[in-house]
C-alpha positions in Angstrom: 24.1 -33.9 45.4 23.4 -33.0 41.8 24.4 -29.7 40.2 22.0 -26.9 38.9 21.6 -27.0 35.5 22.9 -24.0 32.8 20.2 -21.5 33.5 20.5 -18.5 30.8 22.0 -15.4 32.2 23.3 -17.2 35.6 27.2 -17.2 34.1 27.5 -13.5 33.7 26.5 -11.5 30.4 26.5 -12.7 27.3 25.2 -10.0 25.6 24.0 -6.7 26.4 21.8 -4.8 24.7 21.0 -1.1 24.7 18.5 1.1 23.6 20.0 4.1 21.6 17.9 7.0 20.0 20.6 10.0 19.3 19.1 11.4 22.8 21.1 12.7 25.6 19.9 10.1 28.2 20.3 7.0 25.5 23.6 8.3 24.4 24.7 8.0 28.0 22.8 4.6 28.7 24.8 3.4 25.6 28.3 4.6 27.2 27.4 2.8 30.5 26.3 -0.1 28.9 30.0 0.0 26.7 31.5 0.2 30.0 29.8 -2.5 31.8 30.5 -5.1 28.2 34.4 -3.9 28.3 34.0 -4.8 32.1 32.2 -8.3 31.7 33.4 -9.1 28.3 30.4 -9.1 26.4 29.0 -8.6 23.2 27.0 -5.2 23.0 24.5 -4.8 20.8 22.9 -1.2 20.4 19.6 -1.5 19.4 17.7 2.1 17.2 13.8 1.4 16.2 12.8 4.2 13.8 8.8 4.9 15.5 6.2 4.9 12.7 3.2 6.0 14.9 1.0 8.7 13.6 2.1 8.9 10.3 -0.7 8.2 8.7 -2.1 11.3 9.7 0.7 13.3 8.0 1.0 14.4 4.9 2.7 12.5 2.2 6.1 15.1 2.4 6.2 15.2 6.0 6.1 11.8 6.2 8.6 11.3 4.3 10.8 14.1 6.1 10.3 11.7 9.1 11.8 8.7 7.8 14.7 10.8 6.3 15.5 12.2 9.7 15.1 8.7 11.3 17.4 7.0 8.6 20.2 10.1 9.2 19.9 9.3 12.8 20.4 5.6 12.2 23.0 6.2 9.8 24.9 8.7 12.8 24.0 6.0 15.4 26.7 3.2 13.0 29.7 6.4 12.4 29.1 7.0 16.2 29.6 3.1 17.3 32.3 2.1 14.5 34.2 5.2 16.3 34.0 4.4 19.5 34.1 0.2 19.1 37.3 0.1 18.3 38.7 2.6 21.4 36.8 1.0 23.8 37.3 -2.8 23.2 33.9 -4.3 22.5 32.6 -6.2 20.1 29.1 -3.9 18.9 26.7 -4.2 16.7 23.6 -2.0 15.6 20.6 -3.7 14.7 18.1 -1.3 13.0 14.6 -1.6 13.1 10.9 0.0 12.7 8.0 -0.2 14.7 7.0 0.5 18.4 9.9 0.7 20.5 8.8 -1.1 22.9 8.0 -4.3 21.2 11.0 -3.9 18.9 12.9 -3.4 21.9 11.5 -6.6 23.2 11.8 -8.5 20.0 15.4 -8.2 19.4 16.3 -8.6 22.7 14.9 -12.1 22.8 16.3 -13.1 19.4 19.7 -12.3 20.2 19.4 -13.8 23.8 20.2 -10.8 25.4 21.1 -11.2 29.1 20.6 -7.5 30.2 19.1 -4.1 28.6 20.2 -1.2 29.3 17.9 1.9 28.6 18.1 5.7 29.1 15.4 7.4 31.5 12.5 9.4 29.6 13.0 12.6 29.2 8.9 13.0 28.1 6.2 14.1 30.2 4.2 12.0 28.3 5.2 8.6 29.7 3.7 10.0 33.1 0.2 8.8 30.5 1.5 5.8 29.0 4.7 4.2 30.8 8.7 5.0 30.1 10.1 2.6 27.9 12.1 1.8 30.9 9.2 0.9 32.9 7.6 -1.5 30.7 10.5 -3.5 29.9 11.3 -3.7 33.2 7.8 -4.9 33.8 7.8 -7.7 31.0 10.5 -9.1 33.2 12.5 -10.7 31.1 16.2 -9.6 31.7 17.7 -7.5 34.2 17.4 -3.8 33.1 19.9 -0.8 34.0 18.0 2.9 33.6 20.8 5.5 33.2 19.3 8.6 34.0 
């Protein structure tokens, strides 16, 4: 009888990767998702994607007050996870990028061969319209993702 081959993800976590935003329910999934590396000894890698949607529609100085705010929260996001790294063990990185969270989400994930996400649940009323984050990357099915609410 012949073995299984290595199949990705099938020898415990690798990596795990977590969305982060500086909200209450991603600052959580990002403590869970701590836990569960220190656990599993994983990699964690914290991923923050600064949105870019409907800027054009601004004017040039709020604009720019957005991508201020979104480069102080990435900038909080690092002093936040070189803090806590060290205390809890884990070998993290923060990967920063722009764009639609979802497909950054998505991107980033598959480029570092992520074996699991880890999101925070929507606190918006507005993915009722569109989808949670949560739901469509659990529907692109391509790791196993943890929702902390």
């Amino acid at each position: 009888m012949t073995e299984p081959g290595f199949e990705l993800g099938t020898d415990g976590p690798r990596l795990i990767a977590v969305g982060v935003d500086g909200s209450r329910t991603s600052m959580r999934a990002a403590s869970y998702a701590a836990g569960l590396a220190r656990r599993q000894g994983s990699e964690l890698a914290c991923i923050y994607v600064k949105k870019v949607g409907g800027a054009s529609g601004l004017v040039a100085g709020a604009a720019m007050a957005m991508v201020i705010t979104s480069d102080e929260i990435a900038e909080g996001l690092r002093r936040e996870i070189e803090e806590r790294a060290a205390s809890v063990g884990v070998t993290v990185s923060l990967h920063v990028s722009t764009g639609d969270p979802y497909l950054e989400i998505r991107r980033i994930a598959d480029e570092l061969r992520a074996d699991a996400l880890v999101v925070g649940a929507s606190e918006s009323a507005g993915h009722r319209i569109i989808g949670s984050l949560a739901t469509r990357l659990v529907k692109a099915g391509r790791w196993p993702v943890t929702v902390v609410p």
